[in-house]
C-alpha positions as CSV (number, residue, x, y, z in Angstrom):
1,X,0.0,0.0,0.0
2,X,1.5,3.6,-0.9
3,X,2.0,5.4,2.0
4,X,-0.5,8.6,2.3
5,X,0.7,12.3,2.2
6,X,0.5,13.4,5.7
7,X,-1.9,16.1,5.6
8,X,-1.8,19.3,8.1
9,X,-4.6,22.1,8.0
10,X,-4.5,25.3,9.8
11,X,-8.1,26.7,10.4
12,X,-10.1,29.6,11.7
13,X,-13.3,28.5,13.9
14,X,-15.6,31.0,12.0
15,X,-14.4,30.8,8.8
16,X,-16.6,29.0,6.1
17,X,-14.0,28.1,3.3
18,X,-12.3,26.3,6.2
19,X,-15.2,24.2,7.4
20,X,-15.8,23.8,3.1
21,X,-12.1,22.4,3.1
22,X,-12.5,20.0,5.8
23,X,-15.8,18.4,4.5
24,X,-13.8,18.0,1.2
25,X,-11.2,16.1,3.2
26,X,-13.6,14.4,5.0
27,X,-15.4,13.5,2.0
28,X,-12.5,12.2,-0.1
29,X,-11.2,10.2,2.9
30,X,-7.9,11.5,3.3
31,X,-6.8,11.7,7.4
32,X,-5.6,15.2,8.5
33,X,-4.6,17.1,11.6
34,X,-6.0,20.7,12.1
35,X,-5.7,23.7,14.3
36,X,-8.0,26.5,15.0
37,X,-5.5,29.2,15.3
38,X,-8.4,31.7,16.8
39,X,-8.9,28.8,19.6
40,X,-5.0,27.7,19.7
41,X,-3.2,28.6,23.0
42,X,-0.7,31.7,22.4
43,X,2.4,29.5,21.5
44,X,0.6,27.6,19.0
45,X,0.0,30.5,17.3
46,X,2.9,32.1,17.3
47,X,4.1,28.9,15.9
48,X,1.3,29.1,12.8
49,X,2.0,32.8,12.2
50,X,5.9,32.0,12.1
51,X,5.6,29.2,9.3
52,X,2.7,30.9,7.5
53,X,4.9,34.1,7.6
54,X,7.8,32.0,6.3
55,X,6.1,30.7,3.3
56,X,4.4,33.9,2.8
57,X,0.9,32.9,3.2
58,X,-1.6,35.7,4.7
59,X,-5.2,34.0,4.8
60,X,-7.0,30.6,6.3
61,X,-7.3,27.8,5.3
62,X,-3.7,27.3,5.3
63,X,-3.2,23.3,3.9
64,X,0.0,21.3,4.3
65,X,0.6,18.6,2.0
66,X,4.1,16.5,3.8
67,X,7.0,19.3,4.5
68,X,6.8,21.1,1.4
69,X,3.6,21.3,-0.4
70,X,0.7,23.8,0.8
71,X,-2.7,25.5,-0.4
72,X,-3.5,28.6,0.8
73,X,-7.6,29.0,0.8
74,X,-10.2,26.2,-0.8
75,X,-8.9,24.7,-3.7
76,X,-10.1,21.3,-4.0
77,X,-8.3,20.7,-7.7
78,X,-5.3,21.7,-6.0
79,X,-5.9,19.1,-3.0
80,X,-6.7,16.2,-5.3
81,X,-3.9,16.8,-7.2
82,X,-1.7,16.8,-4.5
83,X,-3.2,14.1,-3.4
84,X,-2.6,11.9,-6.5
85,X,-6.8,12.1,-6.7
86,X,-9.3,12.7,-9.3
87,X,-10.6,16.0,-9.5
88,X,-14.7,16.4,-8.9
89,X,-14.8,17.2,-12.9
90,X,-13.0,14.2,-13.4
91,X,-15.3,11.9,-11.0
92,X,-18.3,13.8,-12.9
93,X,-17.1,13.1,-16.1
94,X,-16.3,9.5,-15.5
95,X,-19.6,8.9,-14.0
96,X,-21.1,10.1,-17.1
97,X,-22.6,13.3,-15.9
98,X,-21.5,15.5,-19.1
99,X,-24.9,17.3,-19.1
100,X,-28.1,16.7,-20.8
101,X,-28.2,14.0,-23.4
102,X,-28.1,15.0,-27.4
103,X,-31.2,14.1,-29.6
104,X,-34.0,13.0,-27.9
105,X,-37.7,14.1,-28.3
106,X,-37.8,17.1,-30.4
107,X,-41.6,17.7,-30.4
């Protein structure tokens, strides 16, 4: 079995495109860790805002992908491919939802 990209997400308790990225996570299976940094202790944040600072990210959610990879915001493209997953256009499209069938009744 491959081994699975360890996955580390930096949140804010209020924030809806951080709830929206951990349903996609949670829908797609993949096992994370996350933080609140507006319910974190003071030394965890300080310890957020020093590697968010150092890769020059500025806004929630912040998403780790192992020690080098990272998403700032919801981008769920971005996560699959990072992820080595199909995209949702790509599930769509394989399940054969390509929008309404040609031809038909006419009349």
């Amino acid at each position: 079995m491959a081994e699975q990209t360890k996955v580390e997400l930096y949140t804010l308790s209020t924030c809806p495109w951080s709830r929206n990225t951990r349903a996609w996570l949670d829908n797609h299976h993949v096992a994370y860790d996350f933080v609140d940094y507006d319910l974190a202790d003071e030394v965890m944040q300080a310890r957020i805002q020093e590697e968010m600072v150092r890769r020059g990210a500025s806004a929630f959610p912040f998403v780790r992908f192992g020690e080098t990879d990272f998403i700032i915001g919801y981008n769920p493209d971005a996560f699959a491919r990072l992820l080595g997953l199909p995209t949702d256009a790509e599930l769509a499209a394989a399940a054969g939802e390509e929008g309404p069938a040609k031809g038909g009744n006419q009349g």
